[in-house]
N, C-alpha and C positions, 0 to 999 in steps of 0.2 A: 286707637293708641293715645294715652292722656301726655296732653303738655310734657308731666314734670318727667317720663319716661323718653322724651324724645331729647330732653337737655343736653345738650352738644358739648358740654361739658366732660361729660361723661366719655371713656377710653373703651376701645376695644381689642383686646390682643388677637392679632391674626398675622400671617406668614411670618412669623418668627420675633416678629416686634410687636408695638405697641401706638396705633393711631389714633389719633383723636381731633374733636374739632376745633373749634375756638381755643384763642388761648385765655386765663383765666387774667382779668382786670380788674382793677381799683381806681375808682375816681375818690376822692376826698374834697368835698364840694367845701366852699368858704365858711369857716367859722367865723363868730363875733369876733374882731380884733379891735385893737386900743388905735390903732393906723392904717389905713389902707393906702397900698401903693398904685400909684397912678399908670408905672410903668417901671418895670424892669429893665434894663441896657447892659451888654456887656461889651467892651472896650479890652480887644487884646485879652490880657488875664485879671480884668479888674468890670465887678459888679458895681453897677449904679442905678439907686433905688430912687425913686421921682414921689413926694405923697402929694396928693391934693387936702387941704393949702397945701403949699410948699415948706417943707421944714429942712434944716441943714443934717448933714449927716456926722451925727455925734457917735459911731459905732464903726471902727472899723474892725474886721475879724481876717486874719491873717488864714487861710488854709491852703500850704502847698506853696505853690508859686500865686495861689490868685489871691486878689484883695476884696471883700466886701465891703464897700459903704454902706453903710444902714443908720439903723436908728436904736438905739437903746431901749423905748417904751415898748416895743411891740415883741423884743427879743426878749427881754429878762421878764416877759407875763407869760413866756413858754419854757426857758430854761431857767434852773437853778442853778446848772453851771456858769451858762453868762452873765445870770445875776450877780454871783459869788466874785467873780473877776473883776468885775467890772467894780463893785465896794470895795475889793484889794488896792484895785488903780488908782483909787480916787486922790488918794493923800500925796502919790506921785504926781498925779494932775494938777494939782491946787499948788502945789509948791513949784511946778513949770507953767502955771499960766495955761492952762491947754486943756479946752473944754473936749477934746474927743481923744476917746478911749479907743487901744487899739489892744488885743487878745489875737495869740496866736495860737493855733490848733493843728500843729503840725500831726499829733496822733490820733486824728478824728479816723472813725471807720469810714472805710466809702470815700475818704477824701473830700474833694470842691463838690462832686457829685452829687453825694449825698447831702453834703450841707443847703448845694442850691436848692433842694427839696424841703429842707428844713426852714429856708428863707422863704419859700412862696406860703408856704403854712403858717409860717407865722404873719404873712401880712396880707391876709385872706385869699390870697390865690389858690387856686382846683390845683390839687399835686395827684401825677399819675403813677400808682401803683402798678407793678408788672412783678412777675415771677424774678426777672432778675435785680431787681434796684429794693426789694424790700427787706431780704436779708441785711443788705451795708445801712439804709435806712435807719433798721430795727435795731441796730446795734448801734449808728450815730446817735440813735435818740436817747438809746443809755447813760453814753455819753455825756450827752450834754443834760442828762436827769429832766428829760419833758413828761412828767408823769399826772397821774389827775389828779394828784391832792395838790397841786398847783393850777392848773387848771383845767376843768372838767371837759373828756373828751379829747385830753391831749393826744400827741401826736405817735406816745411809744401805743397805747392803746389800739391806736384804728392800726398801725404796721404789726400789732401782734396778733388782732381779730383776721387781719387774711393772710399774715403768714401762715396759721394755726390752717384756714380754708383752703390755700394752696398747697398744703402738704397734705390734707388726708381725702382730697377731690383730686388731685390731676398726677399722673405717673409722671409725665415728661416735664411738668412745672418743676415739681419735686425736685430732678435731677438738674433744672437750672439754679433752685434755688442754689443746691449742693455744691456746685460749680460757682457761683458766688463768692460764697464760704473761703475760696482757696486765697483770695486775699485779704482778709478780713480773718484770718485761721485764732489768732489768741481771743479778741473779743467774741466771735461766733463758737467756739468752745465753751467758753465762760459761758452766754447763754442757752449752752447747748441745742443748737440749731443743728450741727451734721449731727447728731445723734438722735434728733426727732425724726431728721430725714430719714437716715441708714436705715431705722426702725420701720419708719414708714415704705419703705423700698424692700426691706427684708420682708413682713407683713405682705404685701401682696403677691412676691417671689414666691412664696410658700403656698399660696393661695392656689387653686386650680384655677385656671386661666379664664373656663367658663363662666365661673362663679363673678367675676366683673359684669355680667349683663345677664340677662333672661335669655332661657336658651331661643325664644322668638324674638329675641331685641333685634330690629333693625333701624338703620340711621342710615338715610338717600341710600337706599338698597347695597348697603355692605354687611355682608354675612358673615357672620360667625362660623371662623374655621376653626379646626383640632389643630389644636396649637400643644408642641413639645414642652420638656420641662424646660427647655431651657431659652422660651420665648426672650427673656429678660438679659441674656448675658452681653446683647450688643449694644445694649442701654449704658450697661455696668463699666463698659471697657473706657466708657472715657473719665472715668473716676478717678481722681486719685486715688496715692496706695494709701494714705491713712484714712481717707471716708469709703475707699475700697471694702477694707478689712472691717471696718465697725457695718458695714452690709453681712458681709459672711457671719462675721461673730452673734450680729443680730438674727441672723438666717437661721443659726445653728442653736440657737437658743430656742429657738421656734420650732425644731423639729426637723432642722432642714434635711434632705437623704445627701449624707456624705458624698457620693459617688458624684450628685452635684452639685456641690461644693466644690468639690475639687477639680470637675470640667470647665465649671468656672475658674477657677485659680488659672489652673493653665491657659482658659484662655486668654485670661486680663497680661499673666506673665508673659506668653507669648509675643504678644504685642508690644508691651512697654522692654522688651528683651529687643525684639528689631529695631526699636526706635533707641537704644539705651546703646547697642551695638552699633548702629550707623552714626552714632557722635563719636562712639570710639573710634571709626574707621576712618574719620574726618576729623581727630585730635578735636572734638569739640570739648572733654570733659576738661572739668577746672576744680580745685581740690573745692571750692566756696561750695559744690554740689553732690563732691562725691562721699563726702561722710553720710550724709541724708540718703543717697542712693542705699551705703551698704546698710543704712539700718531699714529700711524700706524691704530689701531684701533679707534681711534677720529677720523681718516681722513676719514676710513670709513663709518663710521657713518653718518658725512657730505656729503659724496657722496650719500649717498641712495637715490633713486626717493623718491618724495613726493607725487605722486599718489596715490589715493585709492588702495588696491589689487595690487599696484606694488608691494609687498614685501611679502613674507611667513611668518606666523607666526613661521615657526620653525626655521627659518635663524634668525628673529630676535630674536627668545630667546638663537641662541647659540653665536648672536653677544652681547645681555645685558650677556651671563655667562661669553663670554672672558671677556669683560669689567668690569666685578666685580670680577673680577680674578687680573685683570692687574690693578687693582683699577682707572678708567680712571675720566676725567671731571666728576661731579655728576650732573650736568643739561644734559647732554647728556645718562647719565643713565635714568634719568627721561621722556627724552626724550623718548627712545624705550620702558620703563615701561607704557607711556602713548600710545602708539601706540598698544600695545600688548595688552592692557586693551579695548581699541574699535576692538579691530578683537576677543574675546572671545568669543561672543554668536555665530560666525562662527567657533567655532574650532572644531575639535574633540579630546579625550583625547589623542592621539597615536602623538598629534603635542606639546603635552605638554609638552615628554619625551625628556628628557635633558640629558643626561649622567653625572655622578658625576664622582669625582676623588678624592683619598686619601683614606686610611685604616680605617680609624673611618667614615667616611664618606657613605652613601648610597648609590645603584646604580644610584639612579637619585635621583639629584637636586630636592627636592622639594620646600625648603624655596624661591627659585627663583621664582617657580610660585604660595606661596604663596603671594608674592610680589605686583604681578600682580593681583589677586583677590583682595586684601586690594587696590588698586587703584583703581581698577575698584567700587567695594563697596563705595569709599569713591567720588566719582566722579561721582556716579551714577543719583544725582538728580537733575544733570547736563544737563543728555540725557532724555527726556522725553520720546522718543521712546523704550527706554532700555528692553530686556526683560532679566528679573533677572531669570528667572525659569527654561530658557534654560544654564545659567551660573551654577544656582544649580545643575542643574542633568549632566552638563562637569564635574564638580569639583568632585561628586558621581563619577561619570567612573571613574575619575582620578586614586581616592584615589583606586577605586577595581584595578588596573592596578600596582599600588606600595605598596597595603597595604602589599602582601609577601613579601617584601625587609626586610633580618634580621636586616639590621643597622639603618632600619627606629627609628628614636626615637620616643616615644609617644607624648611625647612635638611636636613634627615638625607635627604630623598625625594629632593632636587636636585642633591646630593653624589653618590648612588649613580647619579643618573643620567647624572651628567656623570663618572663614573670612567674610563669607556674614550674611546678617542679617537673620532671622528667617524666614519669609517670602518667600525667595530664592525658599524652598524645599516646592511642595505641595505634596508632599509623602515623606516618610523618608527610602521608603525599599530599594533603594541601599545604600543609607550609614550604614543602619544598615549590609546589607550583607559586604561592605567596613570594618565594624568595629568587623566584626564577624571573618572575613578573618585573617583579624591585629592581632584579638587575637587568634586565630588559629597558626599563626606564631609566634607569641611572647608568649610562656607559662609560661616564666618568672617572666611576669607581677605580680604588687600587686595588692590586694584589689582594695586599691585607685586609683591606674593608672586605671582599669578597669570601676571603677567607673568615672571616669573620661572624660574618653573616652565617655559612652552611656548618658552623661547628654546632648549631644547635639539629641539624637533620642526622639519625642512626640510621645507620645500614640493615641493621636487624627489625625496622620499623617500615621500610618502604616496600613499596610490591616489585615483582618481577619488573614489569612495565618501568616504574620509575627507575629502576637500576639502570637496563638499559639505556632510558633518556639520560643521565645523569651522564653515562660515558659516551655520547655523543654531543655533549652540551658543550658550546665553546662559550660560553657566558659564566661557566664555572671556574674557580682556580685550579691552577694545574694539578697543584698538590694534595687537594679535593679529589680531582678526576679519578689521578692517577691511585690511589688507595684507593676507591672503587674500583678500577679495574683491577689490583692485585688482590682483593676482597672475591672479586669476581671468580677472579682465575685460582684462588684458594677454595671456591664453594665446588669448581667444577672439576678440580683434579684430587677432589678430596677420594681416598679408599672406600669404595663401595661394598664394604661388609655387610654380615647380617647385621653387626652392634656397631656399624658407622652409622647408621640410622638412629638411632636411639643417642649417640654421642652427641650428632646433630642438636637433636629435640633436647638434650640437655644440654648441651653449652645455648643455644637460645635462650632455657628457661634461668639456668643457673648463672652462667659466669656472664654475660648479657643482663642478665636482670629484668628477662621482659615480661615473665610471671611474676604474681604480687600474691597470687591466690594462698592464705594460709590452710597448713596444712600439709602442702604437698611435698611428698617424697619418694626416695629411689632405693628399691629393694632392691638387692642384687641375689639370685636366686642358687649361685655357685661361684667357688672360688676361680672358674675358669672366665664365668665373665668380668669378674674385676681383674681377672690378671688382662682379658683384651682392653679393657677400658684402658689399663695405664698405658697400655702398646701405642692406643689411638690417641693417648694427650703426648707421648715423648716422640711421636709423629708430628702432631700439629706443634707441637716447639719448634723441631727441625723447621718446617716450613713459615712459621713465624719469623726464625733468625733471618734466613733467605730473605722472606721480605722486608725486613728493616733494612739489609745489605741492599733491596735494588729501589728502596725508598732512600736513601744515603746517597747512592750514586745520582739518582736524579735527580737530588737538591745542587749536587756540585755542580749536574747538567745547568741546571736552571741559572746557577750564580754566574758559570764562565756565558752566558748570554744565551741559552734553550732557548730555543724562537718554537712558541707553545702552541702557535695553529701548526706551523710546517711537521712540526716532530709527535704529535700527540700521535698519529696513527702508527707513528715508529712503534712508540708504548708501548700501544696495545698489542704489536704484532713483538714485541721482548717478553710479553705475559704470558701470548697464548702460547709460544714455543716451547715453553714451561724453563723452569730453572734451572734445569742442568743442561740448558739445549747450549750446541756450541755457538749458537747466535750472540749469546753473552756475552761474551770475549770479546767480539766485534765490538759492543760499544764497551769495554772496560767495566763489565761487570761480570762477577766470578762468584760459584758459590761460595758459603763457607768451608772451613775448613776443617775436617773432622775432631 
């Protein structure tokens, strides 16, 4: 195996990342200078430069809080900005007597840091190059215009020959240079630095993994494993969002497959979404941060594929919560509330779950996906394809999956449940177990919240089974109860004709409303079965009036103080005695009156 193939320079992607050896260095050995310093001293936040002979220091250069003493000859034969300032000063000097010049460089890139680098350079000392110090470097020397038609060899030159080396040799350099970049962001733009990177980061992301080495490449016996696409994305997560995005953008220009794109996206958001939410939970944000945040999160937005099934329902409901969090664009809200509204009848309830945040607040965000159901609802006869029945029984899961949250309020559980229209549900028995749950946990509750609540469950929508429960439920309101038991007691003393059958199956379909099916209708085949049909509705009137009379009396019951566990089995036992029983009396209830 030759030398230049075993260069430790060289990366190799395996278990999901990217190792490598050595990290990549720059010495810059001494140039010819007009001065040499003898010695360097720093003192507190103040540089003191020593020459052999000895000369006074006629330079001072203000950067930050620090002060450099120097010397004007050996600076201004590398900069044409300290030149410049310094023939500014003079005339100021000459007229105070005062042979040192002092410049300050409060907007120098890189700050003291970078300058100290700039000072050993110019007065022949070895300055050490690294992945991180050559970006701020590369853009101080702009700065101060060290270029070679001043003198050859200068200093922007050698920081641009291994910036250029360090971005298209080392994967993990690259990402420090990038990381650099994040304080230095207006000067390292202007040079475009993050966008040599991004490109260079995007370029190898697209690249097959193998294709980094010989599929025989070994380095001290580490092997070349199968490495997924998405070796690179734990590289990518500490990126910021703006050199973030000019990765993907670059990715995507390159060919990149959508699908990881956008595993990536999610997974960078994911992250910076827990850490963005843990400042919220700890009142850390400050308005000086959160404009930035919401357009960070706009960008994202804009970035997502617009594919079908490119995107997760659950990425995008934690990208619309950041965003109504951060209060972002409201057409871009809209946006992801209309996209989450077409992936519903695929979701299941467990993609719905959002996490909340705040102390009054629930464990999960519901009002967010009641949101989304009123979109969907309201948008629906839009889609002709739509099926609403697979939406109704998500939203049933839903609500069983949050209805034990203590901070649920009743308002947010009644809203969600009354989002879609009626129709939605052809059975009502998970939301009644959803609303049995609720009131199970909440025993708080009044009356009226209770009642409340079960006005969205039909009696023509639940099974046998739930009926029964329902009239043995003491978690229900009375006034709930009890119209299912007279419901009850109306279905079992109904006239058992040949066309009380058939009366049945239409009053469900008809006056009920629980068919939708067009089309459907009812031939009557002689005028003797429409004469029974009218017999069996001036029946069910009679029996209708009666129950509104012992529905009447037992509101009065309830108002003069009805104690609702002791008397509920009275109820039922005034139901099944039927209506004209003389049980009636006994409590002050009478039929009508002919």
């Amino acid at each position: 195996m030759t030398e230049e193939r075993r260069n430790l320079d060289r990366e190799i992607p395996t278990c999901g990342s990217v190792i490598g050896g050595k990290h990549n260095k720059c010495v810059i050995f001494p140039v010819k200078s007009s001065m040499i310093a003898e010695s360097m001293e720093r003192s507190n936040k103040n540089w003191i430069v020593q020459t052999k002979p000895v000369y006074e220091s006629d330079l001072i250069v203000q950067v930050g809080e620090f002060c450099f003493h120097l010397h004007k000859l050996p600076m201004v034969a590398r900069s044409k900005y300290l030149n410049r300032m310094i023939i500014q000063n003079s005339s100021h000097e000459v007229q105070n007597n005062n042979s040192v010049s002092t410049i300050q460089l409060n907007n120098l890139p890189g700050g003291p840091m970078a300058f100290e680098l700039v000072m050993k350079f110019c007065y022949g000392w070895k300055v050490d190059l690294t992945a991180k110090n050559v970006a701020p470097l590369y853009c101080a020397t702009h700065f101060l215009e060290m270029t070679d038609d001043l003198a050859q060899g200068n200093l922007t030159s050698k920081a641009e020959a291994f910036l250029s080396f360090v971005i298209s040799s080392s994967w993990k350099d690259t990402f420090k240079v990038l990381k650099s970049c994040e304080s230095i962001s207006r000067c390292a733009n202007q040079l475009h630095i993050p966008k040599r990177c991004s490109e260079a980061i995007a370029r190898k992301a697209c690249m097959n993994p193998e294709s980094f080495c010989n599929s025989d490449y070994n380095v001290d016996n580490v092997r070349l494993e199968v490495v997924a696409d998405n070796w690179w994305f734990k590289d990518v997560l500490i990126l910021r969002i703006d050199h973030f995005i000019e990765v993907i953008e670059s990715g995507k220009q390159r060919g990149m497959k959508f699908e990881v794109a956008e595993s990536c996206i999610a997974h960078w958001t994911m992250r910076w979404f827990a850490r963005l939410m843990s400042e919220f939970e700890n009142l850390m944000l400050n308005n000086s941060t959160d404009k930035l945040k919401a357009m960070a999160i706009e960008s994202l937005i804009r970035l997502l594929p617009e594919e079908e099934n490119s995107v997760t329902s659950t990425f995008l409901l934690h990208i619309l919560k950041l965003g109504s969090v951060m209060k972002i664009d409201s057409q871009l809200l809209t946006r992801i509330e209309s996209r989450l509204a077409m992936m519903l009848e695929k979701c299941h309830a467990s993609d719905l779950l959002v996490k909340n945040y705040g102390d009054d607040d629930g464990v999960y965000d519901v009002a967010i996906v009641t949101r989304i159901v009123k979109f969907y609802a309201s948008h629906i006869s839009d889609n002709a394809q739509s099926n609403l029945s697979d939406v109704g029984r998500l939203v049933d899961a839903y609500l069983m999956l949050v209805a034990q949250d203590q901070n649920l309020k009743a308002d947010g559980f009644l809203v969600l449940a009354e989002a879609l229209p009626q129709d939605a549900r052809v059975c009502c028995n998970n939301l009644y177990r959803a609303i049995d749950m609720y009131l199970k946990a909440h025993p708080e509750l009044t009356e009226e919240e209770r009642t409340c609540l079960c006005r969205s469950l039909k009696y023509h929508k639940l099974s046998q089974a739930a009926r029964e429960h329902i009239t043995k439920n003491n978690r229900l309101p009375l006034k709930y109860v009890t119209s299912f038991i007279l419901l009850e007691q109306v279905s079992m003393t109904k006239p058992r004709t040949p066309f009380g059958l058939v009366d049945q199956q239409m009053r469900n379909r008809v006056v009920v409303g629980e068919s939708k099916c067009p089309g459907t209708s009812w031939t009557m085949n002689s005028q003797n079965e429409i004469n029974m049909m009218k017999r069996e509705v001036a029946t069910m009137k009679g029996q209708l009036n009666d129950i509104q009379m012992c529905k009447t009396k037992l509101q009065g019951q309830v108002k003069k103080g009805f104690n609702y566990k002791k008397n509920l089995a009275s109820v039922r036992k005034i139901v099944c005695f039927g209506f004209n029983n003389s049980k009636f009396r006994s409590f002050d209830f009478a039929p009508l009156s002919a």
